[in-house]
GUTIKOL-125289 format. One record per residue (C-alpha): residue in one letter; chain; z, y, x. Coordinates in nm, 3 decimals. Each point is the difference from the previous one (the first is absolute). Layout:
GUTIKOL-125289
[node 'a'; 'A'; [Z; Y; X]]
...
This chain:
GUTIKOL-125289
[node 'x'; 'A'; [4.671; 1.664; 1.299]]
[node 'x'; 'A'; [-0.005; 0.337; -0.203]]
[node 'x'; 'A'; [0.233; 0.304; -0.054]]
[node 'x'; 'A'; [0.112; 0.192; -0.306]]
[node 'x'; 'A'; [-0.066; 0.358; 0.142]]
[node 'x'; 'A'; [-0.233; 0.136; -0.281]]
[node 'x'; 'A'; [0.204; 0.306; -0.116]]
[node 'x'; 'A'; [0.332; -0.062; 0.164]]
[node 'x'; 'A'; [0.086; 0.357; 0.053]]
[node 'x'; 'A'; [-0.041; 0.038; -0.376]]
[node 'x'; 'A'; [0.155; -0.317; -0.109]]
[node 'x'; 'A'; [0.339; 0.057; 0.238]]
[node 'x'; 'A'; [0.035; 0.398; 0.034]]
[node 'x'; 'A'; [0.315; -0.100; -0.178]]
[node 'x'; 'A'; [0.182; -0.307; -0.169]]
[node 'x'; 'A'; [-0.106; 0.096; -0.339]]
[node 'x'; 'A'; [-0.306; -0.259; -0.023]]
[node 'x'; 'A'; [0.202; -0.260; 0.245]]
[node 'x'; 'A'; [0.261; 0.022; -0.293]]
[node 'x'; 'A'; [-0.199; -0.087; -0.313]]
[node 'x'; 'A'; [-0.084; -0.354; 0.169]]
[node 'x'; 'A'; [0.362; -0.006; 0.156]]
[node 'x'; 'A'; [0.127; 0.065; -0.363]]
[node 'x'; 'A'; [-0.173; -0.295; -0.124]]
[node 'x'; 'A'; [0.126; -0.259; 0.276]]
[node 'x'; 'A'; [0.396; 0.090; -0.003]]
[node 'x'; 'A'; [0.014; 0.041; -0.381]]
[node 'x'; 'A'; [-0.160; -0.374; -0.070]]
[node 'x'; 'A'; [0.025; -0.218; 0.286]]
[node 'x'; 'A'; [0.224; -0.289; -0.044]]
[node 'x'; 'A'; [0.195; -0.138; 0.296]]
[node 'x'; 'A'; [0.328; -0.100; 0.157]]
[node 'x'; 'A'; [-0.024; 0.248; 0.254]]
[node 'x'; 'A'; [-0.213; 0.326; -0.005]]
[node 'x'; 'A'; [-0.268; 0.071; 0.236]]
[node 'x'; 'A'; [0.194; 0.256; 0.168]]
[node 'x'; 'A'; [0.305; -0.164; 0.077]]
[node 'x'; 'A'; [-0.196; -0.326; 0.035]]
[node 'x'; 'A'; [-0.190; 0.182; 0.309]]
[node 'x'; 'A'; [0.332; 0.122; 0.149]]
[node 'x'; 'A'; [0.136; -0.320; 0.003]]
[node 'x'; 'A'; [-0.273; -0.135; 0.257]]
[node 'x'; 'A'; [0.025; 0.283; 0.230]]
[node 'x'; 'A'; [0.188; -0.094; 0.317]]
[node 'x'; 'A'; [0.138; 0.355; 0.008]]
[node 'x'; 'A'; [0.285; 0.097; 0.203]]
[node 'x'; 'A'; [0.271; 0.238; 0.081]]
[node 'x'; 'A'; [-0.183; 0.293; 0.154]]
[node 'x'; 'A'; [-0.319; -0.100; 0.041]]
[node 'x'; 'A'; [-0.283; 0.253; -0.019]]
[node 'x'; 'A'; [-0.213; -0.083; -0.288]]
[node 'x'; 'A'; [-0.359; 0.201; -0.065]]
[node 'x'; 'A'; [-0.163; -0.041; -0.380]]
[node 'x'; 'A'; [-0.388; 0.032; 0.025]]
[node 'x'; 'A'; [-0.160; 0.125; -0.327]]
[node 'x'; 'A'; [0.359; 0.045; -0.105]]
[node 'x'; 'A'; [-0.119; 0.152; -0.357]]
[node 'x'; 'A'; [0.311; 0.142; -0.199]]
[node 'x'; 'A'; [0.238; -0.235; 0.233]]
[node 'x'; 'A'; [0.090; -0.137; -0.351]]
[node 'x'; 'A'; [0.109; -0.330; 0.199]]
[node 'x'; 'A'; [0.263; 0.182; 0.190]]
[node 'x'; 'A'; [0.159; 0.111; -0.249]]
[node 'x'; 'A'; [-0.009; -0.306; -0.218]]
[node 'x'; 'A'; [0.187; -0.201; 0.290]]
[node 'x'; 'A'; [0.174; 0.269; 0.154]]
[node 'x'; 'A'; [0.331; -0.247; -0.061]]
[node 'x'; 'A'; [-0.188; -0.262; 0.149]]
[node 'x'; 'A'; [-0.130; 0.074; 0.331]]
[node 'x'; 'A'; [0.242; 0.103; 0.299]]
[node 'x'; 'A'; [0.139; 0.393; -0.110]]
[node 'x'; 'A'; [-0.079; 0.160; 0.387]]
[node 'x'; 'A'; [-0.390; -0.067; 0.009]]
[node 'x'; 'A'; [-0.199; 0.225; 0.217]]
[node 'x'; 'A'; [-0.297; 0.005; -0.234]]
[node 'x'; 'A'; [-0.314; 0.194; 0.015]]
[node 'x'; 'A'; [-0.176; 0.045; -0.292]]
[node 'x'; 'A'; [-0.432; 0.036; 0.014]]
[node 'x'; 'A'; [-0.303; 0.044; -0.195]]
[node 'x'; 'A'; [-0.350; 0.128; 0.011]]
[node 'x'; 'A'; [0.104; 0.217; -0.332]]
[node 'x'; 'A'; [0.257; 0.300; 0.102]]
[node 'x'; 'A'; [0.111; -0.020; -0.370]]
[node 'x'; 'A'; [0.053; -0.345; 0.019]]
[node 'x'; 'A'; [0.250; 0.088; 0.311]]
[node 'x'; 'A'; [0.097; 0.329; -0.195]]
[node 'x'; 'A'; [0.162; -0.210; -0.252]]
[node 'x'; 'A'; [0.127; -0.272; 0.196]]
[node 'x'; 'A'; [0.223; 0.219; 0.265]]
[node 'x'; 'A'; [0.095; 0.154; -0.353]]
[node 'x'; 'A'; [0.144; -0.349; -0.135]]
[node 'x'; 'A'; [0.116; -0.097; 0.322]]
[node 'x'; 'A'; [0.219; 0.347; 0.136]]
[node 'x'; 'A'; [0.323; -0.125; -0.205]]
[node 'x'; 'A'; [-0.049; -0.322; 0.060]]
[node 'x'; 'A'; [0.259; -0.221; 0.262]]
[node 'x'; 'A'; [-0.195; -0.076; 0.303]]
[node 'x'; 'A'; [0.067; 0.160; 0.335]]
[node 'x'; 'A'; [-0.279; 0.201; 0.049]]
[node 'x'; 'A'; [-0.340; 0.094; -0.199]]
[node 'x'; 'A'; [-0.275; 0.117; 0.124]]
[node 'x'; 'A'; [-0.377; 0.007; -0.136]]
[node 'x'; 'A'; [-0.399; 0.150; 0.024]]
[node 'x'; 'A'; [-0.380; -0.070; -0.059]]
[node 'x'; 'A'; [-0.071; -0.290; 0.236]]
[node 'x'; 'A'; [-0.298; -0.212; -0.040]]
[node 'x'; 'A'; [0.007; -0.340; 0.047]]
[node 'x'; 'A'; [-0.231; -0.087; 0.245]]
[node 'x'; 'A'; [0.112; 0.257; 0.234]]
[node 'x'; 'A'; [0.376; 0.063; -0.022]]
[node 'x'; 'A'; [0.160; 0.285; 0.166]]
[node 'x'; 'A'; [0.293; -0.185; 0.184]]
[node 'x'; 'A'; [0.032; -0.166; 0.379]]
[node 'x'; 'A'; [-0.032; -0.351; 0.066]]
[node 'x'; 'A'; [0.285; -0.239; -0.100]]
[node 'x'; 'A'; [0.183; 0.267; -0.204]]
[node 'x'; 'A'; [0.121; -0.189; -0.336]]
[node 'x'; 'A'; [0.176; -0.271; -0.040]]
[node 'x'; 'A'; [-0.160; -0.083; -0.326]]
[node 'x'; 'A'; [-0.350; 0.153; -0.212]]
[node 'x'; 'A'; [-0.026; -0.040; -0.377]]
[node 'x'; 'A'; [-0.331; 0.027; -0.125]]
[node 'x'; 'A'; [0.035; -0.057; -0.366]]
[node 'x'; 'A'; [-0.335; -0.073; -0.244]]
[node 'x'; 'A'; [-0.192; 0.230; 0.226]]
[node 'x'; 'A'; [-0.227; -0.162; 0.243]]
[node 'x'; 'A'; [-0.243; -0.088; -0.254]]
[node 'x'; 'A'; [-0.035; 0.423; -0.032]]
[node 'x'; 'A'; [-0.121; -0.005; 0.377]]
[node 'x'; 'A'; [-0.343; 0.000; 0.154]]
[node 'x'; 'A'; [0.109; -0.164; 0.263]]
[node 'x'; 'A'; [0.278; -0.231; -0.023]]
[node 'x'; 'A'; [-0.051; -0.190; 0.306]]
[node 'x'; 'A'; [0.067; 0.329; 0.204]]
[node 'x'; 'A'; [0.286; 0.070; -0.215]]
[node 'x'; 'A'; [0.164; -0.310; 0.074]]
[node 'x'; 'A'; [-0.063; 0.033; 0.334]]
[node 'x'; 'A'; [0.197; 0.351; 0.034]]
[node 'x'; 'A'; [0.279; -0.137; -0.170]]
[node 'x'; 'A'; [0.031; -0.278; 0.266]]
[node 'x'; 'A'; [-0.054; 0.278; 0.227]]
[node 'x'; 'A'; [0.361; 0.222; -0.130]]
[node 'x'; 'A'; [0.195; -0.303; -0.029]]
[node 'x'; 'A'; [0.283; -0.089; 0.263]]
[node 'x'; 'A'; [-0.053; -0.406; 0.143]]
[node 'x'; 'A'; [0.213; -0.136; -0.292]]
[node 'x'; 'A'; [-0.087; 0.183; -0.248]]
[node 'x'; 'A'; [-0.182; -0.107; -0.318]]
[node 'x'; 'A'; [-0.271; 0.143; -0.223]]
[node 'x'; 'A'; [0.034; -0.012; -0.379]]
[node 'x'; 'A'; [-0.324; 0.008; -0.202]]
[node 'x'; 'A'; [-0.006; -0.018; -0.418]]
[node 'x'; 'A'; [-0.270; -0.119; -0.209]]
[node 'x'; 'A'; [-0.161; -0.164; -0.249]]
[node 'x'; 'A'; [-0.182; -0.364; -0.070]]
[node 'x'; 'A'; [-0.339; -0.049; -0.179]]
[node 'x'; 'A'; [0.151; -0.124; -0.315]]
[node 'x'; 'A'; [0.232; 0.365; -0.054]]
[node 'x'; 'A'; [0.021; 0.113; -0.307]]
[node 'x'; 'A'; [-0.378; -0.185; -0.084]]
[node 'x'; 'A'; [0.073; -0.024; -0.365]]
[node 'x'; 'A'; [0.040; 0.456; 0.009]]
[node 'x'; 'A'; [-0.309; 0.044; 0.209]]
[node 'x'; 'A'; [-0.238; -0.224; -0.200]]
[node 'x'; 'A'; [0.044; 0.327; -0.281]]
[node 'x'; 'A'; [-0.146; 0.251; 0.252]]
[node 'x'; 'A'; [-0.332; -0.191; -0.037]]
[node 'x'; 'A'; [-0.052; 0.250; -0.290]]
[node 'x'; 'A'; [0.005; 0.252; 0.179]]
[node 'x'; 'A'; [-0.170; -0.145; 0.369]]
[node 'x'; 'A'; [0.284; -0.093; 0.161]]
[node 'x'; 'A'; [0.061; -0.355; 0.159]]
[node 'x'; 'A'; [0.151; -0.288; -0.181]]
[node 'x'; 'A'; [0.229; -0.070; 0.282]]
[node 'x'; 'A'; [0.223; 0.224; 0.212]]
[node 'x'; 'A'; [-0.173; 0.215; 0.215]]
[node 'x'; 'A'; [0.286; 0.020; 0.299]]
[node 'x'; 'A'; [0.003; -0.333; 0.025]]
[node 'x'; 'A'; [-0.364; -0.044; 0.025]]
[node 'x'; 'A'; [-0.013; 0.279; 0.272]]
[node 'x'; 'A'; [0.342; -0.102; 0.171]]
[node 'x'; 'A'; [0.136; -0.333; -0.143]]
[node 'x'; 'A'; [0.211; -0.281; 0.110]]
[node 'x'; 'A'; [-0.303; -0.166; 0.197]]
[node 'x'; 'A'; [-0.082; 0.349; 0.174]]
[node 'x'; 'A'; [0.402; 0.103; 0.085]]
[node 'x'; 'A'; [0.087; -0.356; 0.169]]
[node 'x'; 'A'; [-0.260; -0.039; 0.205]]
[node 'x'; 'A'; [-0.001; 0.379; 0.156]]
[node 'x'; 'A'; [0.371; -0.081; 0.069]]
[node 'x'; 'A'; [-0.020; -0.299; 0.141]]
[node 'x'; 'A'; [-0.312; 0.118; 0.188]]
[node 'x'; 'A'; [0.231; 0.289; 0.162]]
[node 'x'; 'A'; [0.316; -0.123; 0.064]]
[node 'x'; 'A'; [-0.055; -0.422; -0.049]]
[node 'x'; 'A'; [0.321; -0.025; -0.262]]
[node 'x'; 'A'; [-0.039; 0.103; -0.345]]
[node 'x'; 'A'; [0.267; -0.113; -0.284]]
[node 'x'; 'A'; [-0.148; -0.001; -0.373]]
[node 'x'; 'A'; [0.271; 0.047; -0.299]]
[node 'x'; 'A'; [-0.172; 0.035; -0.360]]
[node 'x'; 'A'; [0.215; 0.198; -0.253]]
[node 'x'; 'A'; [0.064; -0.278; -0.309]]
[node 'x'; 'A'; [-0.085; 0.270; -0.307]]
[node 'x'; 'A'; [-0.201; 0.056; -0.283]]
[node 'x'; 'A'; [-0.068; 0.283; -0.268]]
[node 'x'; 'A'; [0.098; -0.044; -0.365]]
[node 'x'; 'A'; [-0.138; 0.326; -0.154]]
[node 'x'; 'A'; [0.077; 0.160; -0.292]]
[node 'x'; 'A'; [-0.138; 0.350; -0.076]]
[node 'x'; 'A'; [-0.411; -0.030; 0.046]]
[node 'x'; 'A'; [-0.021; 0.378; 0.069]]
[node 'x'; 'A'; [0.179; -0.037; 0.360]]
[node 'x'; 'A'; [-0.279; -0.221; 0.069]]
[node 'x'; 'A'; [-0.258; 0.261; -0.073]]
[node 'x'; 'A'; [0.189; 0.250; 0.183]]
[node 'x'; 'A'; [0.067; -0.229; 0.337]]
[node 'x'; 'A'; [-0.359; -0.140; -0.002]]
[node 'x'; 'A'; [-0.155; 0.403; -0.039]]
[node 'x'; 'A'; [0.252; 0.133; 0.286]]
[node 'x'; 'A'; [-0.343; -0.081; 0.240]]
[node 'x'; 'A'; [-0.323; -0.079; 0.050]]
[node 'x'; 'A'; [-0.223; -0.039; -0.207]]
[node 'x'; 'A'; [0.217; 0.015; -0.270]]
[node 'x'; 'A'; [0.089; 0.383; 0.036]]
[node 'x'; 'A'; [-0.347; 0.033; 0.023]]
[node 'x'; 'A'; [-0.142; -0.218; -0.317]]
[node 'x'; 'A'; [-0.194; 0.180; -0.320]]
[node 'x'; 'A'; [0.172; 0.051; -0.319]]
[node 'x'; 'A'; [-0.204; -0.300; -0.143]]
[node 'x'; 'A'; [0.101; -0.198; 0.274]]
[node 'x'; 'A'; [0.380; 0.106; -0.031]]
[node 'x'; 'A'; [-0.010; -0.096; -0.384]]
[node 'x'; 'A'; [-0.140; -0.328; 0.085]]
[node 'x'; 'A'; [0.284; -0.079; 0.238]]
[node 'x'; 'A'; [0.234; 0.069; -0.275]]
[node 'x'; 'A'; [-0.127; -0.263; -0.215]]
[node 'x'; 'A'; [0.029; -0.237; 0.283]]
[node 'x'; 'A'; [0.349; 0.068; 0.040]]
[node 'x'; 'A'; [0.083; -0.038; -0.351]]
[node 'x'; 'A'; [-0.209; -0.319; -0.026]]
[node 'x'; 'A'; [0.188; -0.124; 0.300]]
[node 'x'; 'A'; [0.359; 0.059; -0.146]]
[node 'x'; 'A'; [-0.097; -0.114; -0.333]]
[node 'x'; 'A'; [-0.092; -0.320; 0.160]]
[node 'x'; 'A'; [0.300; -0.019; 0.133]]
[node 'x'; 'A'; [0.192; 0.056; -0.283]]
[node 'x'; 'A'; [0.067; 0.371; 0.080]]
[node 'x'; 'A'; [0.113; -0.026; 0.360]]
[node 'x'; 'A'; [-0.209; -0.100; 0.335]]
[node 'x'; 'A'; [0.105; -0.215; 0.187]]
[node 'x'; 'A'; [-0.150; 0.039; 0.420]]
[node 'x'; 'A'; [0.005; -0.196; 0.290]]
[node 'x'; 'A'; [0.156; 0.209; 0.343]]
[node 'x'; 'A'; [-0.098; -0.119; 0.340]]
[node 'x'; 'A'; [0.133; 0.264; 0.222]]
[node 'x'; 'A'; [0.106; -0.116; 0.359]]
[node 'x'; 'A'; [0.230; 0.111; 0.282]]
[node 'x'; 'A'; [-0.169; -0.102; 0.401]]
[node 'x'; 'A'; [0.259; -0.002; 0.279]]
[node 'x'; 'A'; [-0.098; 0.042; 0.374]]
[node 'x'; 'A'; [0.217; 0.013; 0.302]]
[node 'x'; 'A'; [-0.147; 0.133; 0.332]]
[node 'x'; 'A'; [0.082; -0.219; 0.315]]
């Protein structure tokens, strides 16, 4: 198992390279139920519970399903980036939950007492860890008997059709998250841990229309941000190839997953 830690600090200082690749999932994915929302709906929050978001990013989610989830969470907001948690106590101030609180936390080694939350979220993260096995097991550590851990990722087969373009410029022709933190990886650590893990797969897939959102999600991080002009030009003509094939749109297979674990 491998991490994604190569230039984090660079890569998430801030949510502006997070949102060229978000960009490119919410405007083309194609489902009854977006990801967001989908999540919320498999969350067994309740009423008052105390809720902590590790790598929370720009806490996008919460606001997305702030109508969604019970309105007087106790939620704690942390990442390894202080701009990350900058912008997400930002986003989340006005927002109707009963109390917000947030700061740099890593994962492995959170800042909280034993069987503190009720419930962690660790959304399309893990796979940015060195050590995931620790992380998991300091989640287990801050949750209450009862209380569940939420982990988000993605399958082998995300997105495939996207990543075969980076070729051009060295990247892998399959999603790197997955590879370092897929399906396989995520439900066996929980099960490992706590013995109960619940697998939902979100039912979506990308129709997309404007081939320059594709060059700008796919060059939001390494080694994209990093290729030669040469290289760069190349990729272009990849894309364009690609939607010309497809008769001016592309159309991408999503395999993103939501694992569910409940500690006895």
């Amino acid at each position: 198992m491998t991490s994604l830690t190569t230039g984090n600090a660079k890569q998430y200082g801030n949510s502006q390279n997070l949102a060229a690749r978000a960009r490119l999932a919410s405007q083309y994915t194609v489902s009854d139920r977006p990801w967001f929302p989908w999540i919320a709906s498999h969350l067994p929050l309740k009423a008052g519970d105390r809720i902590v978001d590790v790598g929370c990013g720009p806490a996008w989610f919460w606001e997305a399903v702030t109508d969604a989830v019970p309105r007087d969470l106790d939620l704690t907001l942390t990442d390894l980036s202080q701009g990350m948690v900058d912008e997400a106590m930002k986003r989340c101030a006005s927002l109707p939950f009963g109390s917000v609180s947030g700061g740099v936390a890593d994962a492995a080694a959170l800042p909280f007492e034993d069987e503190r939350f009720d419930g962690v979220v660790a959304m399309h993260m893990l796979y940015h860890v060195a050590d995931p096995v620790a992380a998991v097991a300091d989640m287990f550590r801050v949750l209450k008997p009862g209380g569940f851990l939420a982990v988000t990722t993605n399958g082998a087969n995300n997105m495939r059709r996207l990543y075969e373009l980076t070729t051009t410029f060295g990247g892998t022709p399959y999603d790197p998250a997955a590879a370092a933190f897929g399906f396989t990886h995520a439900e066996a650590l929980l099960q490992e841990r706590f013995g109960n893990v619940k697998r939902y797969i979100h039912p979506a897939h990308m129709v997309v229309t404007d081939p320059n959102d594709v060059y700008l999600a796919l060059t939001s991080f390494p080694p994209g941000d990093q290729a030669g002009d040469d290289q760069l030009s190349t990729f272009k003509e990849a894309i364009h190839s690609a939607f010309a094939e497809g008769g001016g749109v592309l159309k991408v297979q999503k395999e993103s997953g939501l694992f569910l674990a409940v500690k006895d």
